[in-house]
mmJSON file of the N, C-alpha and C atoms, coordinates in Angstrom:
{"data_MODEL":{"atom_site":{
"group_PDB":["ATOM","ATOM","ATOM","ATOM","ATOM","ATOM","ATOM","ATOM","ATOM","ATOM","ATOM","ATOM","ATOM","ATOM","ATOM","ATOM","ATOM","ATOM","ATOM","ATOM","ATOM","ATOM","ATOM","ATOM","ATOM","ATOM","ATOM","ATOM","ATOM","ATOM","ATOM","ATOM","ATOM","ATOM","ATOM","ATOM","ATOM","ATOM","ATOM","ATOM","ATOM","ATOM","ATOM","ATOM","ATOM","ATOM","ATOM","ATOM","ATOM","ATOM","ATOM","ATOM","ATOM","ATOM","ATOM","ATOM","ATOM","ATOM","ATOM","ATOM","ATOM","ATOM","ATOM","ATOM","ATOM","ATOM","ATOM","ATOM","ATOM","ATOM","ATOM","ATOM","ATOM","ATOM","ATOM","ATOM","ATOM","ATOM","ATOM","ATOM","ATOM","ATOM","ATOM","ATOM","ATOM","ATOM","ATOM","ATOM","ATOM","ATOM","ATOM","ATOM","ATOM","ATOM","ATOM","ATOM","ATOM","ATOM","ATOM","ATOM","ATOM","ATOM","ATOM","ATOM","ATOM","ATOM","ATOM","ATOM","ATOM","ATOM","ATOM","ATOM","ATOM","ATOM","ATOM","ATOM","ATOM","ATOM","ATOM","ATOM","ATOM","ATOM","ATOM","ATOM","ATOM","ATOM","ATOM","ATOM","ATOM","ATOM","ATOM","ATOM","ATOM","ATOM","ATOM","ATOM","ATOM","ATOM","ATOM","ATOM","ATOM","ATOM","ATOM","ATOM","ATOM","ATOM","ATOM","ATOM","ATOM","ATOM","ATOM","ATOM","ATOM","ATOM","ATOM","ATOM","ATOM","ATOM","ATOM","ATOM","ATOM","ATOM","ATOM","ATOM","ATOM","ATOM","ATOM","ATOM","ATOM","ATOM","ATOM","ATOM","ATOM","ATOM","ATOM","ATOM","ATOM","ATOM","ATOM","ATOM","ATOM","ATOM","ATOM","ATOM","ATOM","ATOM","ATOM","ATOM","ATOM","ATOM","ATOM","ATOM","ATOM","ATOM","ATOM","ATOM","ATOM","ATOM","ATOM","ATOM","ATOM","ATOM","ATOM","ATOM","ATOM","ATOM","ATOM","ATOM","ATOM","ATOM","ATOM","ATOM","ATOM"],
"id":[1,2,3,4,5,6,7,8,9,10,11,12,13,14,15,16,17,18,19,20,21,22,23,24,25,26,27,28,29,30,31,32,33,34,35,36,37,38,39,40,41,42,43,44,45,46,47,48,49,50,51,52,53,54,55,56,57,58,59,60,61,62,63,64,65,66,67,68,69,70,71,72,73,74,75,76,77,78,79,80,81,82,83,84,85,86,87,88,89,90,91,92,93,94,95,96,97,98,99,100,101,102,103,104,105,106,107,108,109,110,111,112,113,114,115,116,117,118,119,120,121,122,123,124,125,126,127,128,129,130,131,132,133,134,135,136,137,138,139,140,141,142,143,144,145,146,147,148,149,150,151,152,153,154,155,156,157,158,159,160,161,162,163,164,165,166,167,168,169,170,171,172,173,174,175,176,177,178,179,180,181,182,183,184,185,186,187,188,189,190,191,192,193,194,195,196,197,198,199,200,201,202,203,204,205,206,207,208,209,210,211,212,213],
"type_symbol":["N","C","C","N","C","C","N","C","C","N","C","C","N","C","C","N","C","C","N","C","C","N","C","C","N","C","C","N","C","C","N","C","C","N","C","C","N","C","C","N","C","C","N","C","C","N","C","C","N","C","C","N","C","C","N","C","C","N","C","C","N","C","C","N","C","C","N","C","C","N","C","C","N","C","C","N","C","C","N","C","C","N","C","C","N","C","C","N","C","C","N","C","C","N","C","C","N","C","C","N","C","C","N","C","C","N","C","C","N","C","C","N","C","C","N","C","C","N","C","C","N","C","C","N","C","C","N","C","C","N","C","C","N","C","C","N","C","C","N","C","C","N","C","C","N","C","C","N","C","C","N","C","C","N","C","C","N","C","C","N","C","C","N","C","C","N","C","C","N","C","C","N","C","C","N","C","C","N","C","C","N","C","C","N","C","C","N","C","C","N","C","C","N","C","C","N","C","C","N","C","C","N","C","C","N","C","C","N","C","C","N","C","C"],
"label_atom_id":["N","CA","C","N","CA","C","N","CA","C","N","CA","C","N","CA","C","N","CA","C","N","CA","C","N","CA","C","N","CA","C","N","CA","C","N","CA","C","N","CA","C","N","CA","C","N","CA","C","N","CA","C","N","CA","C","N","CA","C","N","CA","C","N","CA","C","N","CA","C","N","CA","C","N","CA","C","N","CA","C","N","CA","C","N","CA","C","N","CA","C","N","CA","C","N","CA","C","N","CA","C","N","CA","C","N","CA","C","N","CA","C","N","CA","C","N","CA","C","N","CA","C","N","CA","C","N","CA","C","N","CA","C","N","CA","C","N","CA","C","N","CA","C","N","CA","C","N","CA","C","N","CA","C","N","CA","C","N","CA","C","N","CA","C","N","CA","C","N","CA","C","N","CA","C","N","CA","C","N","CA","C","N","CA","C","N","CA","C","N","CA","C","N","CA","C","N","CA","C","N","CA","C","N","CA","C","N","CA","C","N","CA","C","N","CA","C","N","CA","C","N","CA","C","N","CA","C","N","CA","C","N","CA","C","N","CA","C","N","CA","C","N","CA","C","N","CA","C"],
"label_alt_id":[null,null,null,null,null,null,null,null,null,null,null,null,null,null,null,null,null,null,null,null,null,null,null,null,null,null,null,null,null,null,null,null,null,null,null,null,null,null,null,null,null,null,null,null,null,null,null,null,null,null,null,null,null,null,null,null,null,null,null,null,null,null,null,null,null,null,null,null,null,null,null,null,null,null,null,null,null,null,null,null,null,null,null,null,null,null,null,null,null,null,null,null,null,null,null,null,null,null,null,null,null,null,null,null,null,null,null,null,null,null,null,null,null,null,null,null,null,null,null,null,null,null,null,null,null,null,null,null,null,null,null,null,null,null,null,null,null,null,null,null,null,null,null,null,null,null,null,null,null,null,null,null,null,null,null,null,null,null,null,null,null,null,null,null,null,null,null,null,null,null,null,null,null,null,null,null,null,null,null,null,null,null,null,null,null,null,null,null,null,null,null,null,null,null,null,null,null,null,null,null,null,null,null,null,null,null,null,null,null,null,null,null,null],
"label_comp_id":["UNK","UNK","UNK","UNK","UNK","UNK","UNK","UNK","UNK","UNK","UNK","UNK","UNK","UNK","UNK","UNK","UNK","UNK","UNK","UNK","UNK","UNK","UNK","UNK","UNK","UNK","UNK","UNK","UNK","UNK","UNK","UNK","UNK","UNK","UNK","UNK","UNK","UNK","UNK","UNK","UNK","UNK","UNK","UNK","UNK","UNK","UNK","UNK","UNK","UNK","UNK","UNK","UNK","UNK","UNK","UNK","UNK","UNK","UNK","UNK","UNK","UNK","UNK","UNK","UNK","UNK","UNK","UNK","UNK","UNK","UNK","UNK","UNK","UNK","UNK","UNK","UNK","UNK","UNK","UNK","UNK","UNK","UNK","UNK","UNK","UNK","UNK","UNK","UNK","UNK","UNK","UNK","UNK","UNK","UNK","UNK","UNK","UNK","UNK","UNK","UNK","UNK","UNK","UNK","UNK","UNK","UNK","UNK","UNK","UNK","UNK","UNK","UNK","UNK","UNK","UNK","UNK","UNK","UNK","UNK","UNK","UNK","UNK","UNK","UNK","UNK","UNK","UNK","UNK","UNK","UNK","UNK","UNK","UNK","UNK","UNK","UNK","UNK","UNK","UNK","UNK","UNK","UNK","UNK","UNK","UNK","UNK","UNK","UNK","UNK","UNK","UNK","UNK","UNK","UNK","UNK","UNK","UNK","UNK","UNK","UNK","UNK","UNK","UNK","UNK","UNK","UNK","UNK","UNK","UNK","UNK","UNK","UNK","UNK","UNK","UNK","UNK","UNK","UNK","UNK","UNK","UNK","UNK","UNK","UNK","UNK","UNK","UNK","UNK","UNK","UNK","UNK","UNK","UNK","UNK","UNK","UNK","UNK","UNK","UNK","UNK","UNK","UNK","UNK","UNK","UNK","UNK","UNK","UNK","UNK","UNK","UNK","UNK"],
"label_asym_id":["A","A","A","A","A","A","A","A","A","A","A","A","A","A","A","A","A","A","A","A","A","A","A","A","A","A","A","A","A","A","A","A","A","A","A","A","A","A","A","A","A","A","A","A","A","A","A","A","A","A","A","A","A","A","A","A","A","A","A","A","A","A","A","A","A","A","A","A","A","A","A","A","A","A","A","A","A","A","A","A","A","A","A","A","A","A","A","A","A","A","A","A","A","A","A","A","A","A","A","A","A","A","A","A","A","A","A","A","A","A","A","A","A","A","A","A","A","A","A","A","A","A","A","A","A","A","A","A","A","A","A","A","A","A","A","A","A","A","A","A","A","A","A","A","A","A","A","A","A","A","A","A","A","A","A","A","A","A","A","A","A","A","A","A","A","A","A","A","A","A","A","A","A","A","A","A","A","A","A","A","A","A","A","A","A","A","A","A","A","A","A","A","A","A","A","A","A","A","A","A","A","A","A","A","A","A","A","A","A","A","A","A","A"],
"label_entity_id":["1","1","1","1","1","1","1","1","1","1","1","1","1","1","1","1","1","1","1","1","1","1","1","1","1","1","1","1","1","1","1","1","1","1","1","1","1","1","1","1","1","1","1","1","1","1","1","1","1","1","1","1","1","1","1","1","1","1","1","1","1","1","1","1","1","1","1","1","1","1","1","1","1","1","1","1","1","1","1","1","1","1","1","1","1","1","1","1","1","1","1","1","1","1","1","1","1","1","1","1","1","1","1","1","1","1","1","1","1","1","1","1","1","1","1","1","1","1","1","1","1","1","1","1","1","1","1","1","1","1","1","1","1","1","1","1","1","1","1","1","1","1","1","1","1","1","1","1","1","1","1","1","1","1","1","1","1","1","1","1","1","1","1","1","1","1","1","1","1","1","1","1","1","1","1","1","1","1","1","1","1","1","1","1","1","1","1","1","1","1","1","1","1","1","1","1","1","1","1","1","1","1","1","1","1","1","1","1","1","1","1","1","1"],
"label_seq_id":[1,1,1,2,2,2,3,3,3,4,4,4,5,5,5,6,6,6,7,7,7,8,8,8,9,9,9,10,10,10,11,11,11,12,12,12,13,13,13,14,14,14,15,15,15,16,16,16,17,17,17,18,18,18,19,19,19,20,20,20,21,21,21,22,22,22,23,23,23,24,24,24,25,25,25,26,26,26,27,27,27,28,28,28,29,29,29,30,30,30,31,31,31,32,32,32,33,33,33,34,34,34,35,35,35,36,36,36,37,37,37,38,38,38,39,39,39,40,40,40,41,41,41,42,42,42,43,43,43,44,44,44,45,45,45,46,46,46,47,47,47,48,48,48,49,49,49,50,50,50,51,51,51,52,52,52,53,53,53,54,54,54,55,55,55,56,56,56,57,57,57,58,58,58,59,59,59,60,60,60,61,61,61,62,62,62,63,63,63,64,64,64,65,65,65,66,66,66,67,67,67,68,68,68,69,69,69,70,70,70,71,71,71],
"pdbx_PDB_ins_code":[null,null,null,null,null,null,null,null,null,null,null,null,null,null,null,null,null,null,null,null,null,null,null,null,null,null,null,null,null,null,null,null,null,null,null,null,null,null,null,null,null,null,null,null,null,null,null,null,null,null,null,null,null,null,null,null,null,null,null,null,null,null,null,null,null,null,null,null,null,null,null,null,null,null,null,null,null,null,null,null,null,null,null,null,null,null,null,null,null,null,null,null,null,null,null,null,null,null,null,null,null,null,null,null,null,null,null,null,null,null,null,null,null,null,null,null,null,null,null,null,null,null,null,null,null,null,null,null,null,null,null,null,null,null,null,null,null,null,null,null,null,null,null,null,null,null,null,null,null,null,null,null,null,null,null,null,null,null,null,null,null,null,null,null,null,null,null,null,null,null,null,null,null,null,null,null,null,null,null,null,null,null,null,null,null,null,null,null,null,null,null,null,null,null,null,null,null,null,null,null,null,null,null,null,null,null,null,null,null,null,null,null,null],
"Cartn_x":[0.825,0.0,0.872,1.992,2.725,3.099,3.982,4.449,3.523,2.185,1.285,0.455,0.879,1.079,1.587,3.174,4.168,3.859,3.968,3.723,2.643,1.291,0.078,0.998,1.492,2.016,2.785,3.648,5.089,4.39,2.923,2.506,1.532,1.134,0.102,1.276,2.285,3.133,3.682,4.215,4.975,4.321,5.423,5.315,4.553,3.242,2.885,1.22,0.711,-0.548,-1.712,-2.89,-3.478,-4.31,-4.486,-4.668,-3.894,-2.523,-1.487,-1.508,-1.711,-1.671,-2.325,-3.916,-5.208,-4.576,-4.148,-3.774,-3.251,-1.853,-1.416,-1.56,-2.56,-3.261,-3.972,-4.624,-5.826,-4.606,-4.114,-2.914,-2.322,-1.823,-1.184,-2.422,-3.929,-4.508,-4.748,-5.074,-5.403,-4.298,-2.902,-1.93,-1.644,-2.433,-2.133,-3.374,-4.542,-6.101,-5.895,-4.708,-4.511,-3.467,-2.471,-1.405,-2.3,-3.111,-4.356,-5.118,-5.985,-6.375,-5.727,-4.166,-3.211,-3.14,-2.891,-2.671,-3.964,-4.974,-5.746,-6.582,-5.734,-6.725,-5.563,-4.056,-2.919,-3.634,-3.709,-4.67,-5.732,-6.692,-7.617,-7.292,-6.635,-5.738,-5.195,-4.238,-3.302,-5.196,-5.82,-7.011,-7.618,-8.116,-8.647,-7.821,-6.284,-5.623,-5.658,-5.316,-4.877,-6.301,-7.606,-9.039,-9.236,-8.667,-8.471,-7.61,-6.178,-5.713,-6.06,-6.151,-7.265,-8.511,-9.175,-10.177,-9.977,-8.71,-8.089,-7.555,-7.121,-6.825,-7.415,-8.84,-9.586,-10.538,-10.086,-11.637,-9.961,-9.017,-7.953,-8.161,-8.245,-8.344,-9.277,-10.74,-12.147,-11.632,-11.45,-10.997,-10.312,-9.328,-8.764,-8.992,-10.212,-10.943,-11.76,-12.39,-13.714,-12.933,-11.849,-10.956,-10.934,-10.491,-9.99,-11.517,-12.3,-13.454,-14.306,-13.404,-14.558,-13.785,-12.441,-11.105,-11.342],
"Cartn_y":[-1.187,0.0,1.253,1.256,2.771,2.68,2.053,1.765,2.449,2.334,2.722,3.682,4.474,5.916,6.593,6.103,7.006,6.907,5.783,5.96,6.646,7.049,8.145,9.514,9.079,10.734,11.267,10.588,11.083,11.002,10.628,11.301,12.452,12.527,14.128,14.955,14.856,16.126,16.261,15.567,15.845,16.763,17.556,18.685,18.327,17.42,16.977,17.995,18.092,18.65,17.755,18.126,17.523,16.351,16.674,15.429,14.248,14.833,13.144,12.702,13.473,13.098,12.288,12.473,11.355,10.248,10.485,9.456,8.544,9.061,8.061,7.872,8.226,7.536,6.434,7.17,5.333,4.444,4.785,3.668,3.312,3.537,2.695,2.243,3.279,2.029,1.033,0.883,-0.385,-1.589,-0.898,-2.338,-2.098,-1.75,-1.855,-2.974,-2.613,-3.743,-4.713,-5.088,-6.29,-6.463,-6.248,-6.65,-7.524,-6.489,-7.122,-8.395,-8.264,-9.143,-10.783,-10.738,-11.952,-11.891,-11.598,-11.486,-12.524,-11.924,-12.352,-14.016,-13.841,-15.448,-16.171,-15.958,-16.69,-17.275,-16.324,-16.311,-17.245,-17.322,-18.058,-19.141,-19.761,-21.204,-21.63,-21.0,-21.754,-21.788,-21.24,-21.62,-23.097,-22.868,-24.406,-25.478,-25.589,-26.397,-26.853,-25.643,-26.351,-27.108,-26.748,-27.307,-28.551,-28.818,-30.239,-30.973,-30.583,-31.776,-32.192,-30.843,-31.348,-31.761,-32.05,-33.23,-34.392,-34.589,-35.604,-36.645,-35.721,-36.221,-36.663,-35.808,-36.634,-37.306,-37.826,-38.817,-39.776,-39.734,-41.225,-41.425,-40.327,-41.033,-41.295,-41.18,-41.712,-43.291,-43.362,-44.497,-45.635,-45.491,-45.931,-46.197,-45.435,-45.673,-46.878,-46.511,-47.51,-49.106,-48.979,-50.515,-50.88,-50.072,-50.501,-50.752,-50.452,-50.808,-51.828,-51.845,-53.506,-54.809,-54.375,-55.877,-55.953],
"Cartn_z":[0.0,0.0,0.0,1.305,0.55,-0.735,-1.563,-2.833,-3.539,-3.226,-4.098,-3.928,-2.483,-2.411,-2.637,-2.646,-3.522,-4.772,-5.594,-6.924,-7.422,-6.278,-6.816,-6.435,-5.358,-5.127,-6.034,-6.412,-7.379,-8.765,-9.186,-10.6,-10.3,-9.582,-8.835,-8.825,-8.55,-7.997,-9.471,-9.986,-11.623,-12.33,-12.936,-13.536,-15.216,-15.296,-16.79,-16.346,-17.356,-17.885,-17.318,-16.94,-16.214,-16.649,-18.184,-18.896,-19.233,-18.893,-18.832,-17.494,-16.334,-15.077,-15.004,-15.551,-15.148,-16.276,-17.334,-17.989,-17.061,-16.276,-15.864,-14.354,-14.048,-12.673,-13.186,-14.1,-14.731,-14.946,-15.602,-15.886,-14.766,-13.898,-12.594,-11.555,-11.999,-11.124,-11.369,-12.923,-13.994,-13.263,-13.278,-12.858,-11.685,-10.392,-9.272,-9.282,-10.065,-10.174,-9.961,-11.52,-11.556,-10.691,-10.375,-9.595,-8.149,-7.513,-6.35,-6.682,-7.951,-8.449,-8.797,-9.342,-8.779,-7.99,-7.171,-5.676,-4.538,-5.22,-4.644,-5.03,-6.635,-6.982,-6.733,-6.24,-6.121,-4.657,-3.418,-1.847,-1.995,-3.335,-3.205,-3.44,-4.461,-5.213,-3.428,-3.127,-1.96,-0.89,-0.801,0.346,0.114,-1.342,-2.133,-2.067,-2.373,-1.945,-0.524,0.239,1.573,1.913,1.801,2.071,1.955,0.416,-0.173,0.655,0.529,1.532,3.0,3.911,5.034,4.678,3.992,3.569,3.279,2.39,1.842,3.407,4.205,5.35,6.375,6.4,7.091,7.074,5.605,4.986,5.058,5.333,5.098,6.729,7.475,8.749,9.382,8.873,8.776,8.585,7.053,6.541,7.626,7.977,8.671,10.406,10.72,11.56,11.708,10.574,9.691,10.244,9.458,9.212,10.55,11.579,12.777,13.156,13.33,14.164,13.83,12.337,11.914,12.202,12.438,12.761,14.137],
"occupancy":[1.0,1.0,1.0,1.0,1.0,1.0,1.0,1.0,1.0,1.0,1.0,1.0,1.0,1.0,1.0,1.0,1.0,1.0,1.0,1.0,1.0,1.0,1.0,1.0,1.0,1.0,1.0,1.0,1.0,1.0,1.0,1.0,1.0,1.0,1.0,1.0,1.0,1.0,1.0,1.0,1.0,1.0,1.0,1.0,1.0,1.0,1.0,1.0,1.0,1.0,1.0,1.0,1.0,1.0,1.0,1.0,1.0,1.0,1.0,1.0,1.0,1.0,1.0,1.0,1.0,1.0,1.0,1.0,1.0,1.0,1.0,1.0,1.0,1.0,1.0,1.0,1.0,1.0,1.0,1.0,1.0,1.0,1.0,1.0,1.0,1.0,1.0,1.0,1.0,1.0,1.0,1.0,1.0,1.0,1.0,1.0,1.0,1.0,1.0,1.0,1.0,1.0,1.0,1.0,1.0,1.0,1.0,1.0,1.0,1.0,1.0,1.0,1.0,1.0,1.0,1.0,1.0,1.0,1.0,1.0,1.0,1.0,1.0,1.0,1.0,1.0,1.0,1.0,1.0,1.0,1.0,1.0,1.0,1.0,1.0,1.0,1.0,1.0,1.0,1.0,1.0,1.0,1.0,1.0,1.0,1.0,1.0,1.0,1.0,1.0,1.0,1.0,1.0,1.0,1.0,1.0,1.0,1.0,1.0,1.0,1.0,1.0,1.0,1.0,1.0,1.0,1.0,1.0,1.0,1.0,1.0,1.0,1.0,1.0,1.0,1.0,1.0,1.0,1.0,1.0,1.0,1.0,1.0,1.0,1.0,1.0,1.0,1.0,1.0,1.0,1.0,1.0,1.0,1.0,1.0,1.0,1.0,1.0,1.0,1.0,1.0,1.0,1.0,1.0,1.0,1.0,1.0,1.0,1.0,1.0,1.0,1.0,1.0],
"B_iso_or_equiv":[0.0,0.0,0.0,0.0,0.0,0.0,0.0,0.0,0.0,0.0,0.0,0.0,0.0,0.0,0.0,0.0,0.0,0.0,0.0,0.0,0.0,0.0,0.0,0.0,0.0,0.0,0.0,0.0,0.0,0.0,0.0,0.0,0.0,0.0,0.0,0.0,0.0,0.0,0.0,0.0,0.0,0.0,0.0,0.0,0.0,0.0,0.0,0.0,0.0,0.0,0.0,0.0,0.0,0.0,0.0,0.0,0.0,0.0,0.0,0.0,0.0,0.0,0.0,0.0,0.0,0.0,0.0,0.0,0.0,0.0,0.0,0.0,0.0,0.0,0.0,0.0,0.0,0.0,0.0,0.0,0.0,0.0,0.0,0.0,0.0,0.0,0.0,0.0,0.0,0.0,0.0,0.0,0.0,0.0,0.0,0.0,0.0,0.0,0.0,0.0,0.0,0.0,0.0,0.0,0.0,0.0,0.0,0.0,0.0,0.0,0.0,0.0,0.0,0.0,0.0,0.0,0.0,0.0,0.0,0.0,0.0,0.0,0.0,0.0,0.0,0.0,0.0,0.0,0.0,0.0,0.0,0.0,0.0,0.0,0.0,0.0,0.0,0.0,0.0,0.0,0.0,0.0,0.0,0.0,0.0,0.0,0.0,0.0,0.0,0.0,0.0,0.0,0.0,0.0,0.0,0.0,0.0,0.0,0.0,0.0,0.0,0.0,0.0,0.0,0.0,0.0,0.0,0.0,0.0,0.0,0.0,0.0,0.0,0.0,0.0,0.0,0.0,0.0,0.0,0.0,0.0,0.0,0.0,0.0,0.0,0.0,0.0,0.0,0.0,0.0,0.0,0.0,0.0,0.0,0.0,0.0,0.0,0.0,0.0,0.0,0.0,0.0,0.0,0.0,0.0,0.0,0.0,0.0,0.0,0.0,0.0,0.0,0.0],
"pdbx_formal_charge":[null,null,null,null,null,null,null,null,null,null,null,null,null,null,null,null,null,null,null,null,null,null,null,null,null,null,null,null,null,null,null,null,null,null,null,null,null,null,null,null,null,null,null,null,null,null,null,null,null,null,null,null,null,null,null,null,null,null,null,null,null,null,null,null,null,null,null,null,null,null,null,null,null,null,null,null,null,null,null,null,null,null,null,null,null,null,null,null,null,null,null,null,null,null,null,null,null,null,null,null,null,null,null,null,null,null,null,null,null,null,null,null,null,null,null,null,null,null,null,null,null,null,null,null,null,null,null,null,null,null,null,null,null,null,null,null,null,null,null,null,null,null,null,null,null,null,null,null,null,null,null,null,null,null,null,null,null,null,null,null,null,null,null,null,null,null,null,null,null,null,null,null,null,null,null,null,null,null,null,null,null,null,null,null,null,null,null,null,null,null,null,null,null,null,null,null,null,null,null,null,null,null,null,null,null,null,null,null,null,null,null,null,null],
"auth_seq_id":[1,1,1,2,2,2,3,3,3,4,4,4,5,5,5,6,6,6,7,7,7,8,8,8,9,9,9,10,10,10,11,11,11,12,12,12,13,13,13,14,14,14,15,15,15,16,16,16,17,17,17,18,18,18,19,19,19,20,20,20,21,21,21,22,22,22,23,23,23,24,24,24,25,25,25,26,26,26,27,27,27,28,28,28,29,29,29,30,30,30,31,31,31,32,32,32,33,33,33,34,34,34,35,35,35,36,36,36,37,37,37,38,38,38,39,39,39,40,40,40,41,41,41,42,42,42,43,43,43,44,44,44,45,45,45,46,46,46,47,47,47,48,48,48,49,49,49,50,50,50,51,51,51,52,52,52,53,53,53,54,54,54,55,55,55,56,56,56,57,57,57,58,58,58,59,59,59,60,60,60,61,61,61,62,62,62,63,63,63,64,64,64,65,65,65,66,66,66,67,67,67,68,68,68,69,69,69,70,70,70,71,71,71],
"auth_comp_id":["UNK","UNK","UNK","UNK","UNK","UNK","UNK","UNK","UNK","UNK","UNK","UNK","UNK","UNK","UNK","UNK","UNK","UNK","UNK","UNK","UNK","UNK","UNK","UNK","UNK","UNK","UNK","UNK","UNK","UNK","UNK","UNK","UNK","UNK","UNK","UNK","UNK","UNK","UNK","UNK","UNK","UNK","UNK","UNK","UNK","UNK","UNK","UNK","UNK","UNK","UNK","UNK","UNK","UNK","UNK","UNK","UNK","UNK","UNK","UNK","UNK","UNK","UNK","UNK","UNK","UNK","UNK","UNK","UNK","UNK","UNK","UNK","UNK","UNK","UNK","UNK","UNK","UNK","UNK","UNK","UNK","UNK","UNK","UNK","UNK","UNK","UNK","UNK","UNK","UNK","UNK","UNK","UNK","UNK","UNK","UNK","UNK","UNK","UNK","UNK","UNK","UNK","UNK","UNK","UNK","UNK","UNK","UNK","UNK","UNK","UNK","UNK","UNK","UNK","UNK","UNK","UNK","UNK","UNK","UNK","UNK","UNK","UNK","UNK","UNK","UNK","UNK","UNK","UNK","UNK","UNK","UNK","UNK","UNK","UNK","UNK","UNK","UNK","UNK","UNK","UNK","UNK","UNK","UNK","UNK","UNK","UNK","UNK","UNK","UNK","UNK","UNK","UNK","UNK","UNK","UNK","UNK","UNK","UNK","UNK","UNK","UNK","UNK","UNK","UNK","UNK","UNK","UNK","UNK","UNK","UNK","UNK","UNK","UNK","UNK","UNK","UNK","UNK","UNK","UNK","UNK","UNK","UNK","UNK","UNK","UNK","UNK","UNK","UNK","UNK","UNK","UNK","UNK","UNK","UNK","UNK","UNK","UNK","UNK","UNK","UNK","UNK","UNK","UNK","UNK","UNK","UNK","UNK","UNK","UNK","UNK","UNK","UNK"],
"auth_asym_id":["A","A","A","A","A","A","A","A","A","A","A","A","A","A","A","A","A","A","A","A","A","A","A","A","A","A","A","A","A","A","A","A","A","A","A","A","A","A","A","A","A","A","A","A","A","A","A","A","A","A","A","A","A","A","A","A","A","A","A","A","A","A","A","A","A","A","A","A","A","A","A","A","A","A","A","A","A","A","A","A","A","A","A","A","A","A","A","A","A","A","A","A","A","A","A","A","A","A","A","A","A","A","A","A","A","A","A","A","A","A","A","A","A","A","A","A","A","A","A","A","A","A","A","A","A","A","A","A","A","A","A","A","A","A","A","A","A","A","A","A","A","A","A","A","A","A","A","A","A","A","A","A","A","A","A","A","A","A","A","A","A","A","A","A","A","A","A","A","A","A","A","A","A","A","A","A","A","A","A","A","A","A","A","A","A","A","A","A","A","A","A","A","A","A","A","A","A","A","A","A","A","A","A","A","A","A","A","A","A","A","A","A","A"],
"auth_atom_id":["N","CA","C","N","CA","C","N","CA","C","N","CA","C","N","CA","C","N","CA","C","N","CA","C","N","CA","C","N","CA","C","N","CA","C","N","CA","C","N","CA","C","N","CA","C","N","CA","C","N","CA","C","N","CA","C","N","CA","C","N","CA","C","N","CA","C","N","CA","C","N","CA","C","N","CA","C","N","CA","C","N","CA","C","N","CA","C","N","CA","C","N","CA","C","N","CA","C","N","CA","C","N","CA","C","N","CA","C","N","CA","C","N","CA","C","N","CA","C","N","CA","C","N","CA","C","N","CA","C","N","CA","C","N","CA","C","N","CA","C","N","CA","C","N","CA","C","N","CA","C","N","CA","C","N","CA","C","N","CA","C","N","CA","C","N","CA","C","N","CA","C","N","CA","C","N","CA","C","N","CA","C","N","CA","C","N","CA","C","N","CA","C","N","CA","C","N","CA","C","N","CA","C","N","CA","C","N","CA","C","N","CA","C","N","CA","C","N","CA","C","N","CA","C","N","CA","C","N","CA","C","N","CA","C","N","CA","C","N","CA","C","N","CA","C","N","CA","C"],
"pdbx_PDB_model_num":[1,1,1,1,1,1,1,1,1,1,1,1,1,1,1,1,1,1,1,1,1,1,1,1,1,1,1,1,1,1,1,1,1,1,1,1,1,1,1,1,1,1,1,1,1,1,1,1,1,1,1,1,1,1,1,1,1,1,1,1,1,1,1,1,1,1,1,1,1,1,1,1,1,1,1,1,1,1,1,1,1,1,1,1,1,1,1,1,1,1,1,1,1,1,1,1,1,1,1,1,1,1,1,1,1,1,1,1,1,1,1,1,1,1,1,1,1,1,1,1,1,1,1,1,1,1,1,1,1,1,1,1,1,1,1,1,1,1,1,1,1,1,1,1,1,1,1,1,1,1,1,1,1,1,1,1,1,1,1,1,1,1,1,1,1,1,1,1,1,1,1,1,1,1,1,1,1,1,1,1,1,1,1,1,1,1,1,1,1,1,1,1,1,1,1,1,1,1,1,1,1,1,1,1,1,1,1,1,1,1,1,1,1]
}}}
């Protein structure tokens, strides 16, 4: 988040015309969007994974319950 205060700050303060300024605010928010946006479906991928293998794990140790209680 600072990174991306300075980088709004240091194009507001630059000496360009106010129509390149907004130019390039849209433009660094566009790839701050996406930069968040990976960010966030990378956060969601590692959540779904980890879900799966604690499931995976405790349907093997269900499993293995099962076995023991029927021997």
């Amino acid at each position: 988040m600072g990174a991306a205060a300075g980088a709004v700050l240091g194009i507001l303060f630059a000496p360009d015309k106010g129509k390149e300024t907004r130019k390039k605010l849209k433009n660094k928010s566009n790839e701050l969007g996406e930069k968040l946006k990976h960010r966030f479906d990378e956060v969601g991928n590692k959540m779904q994974d980890k879900y799966q293998d604690i499931r995976n794990e405790a349907n093997d140790i269900l499993t293995k319950a099962k076995e023991k209680s029927i021997l």
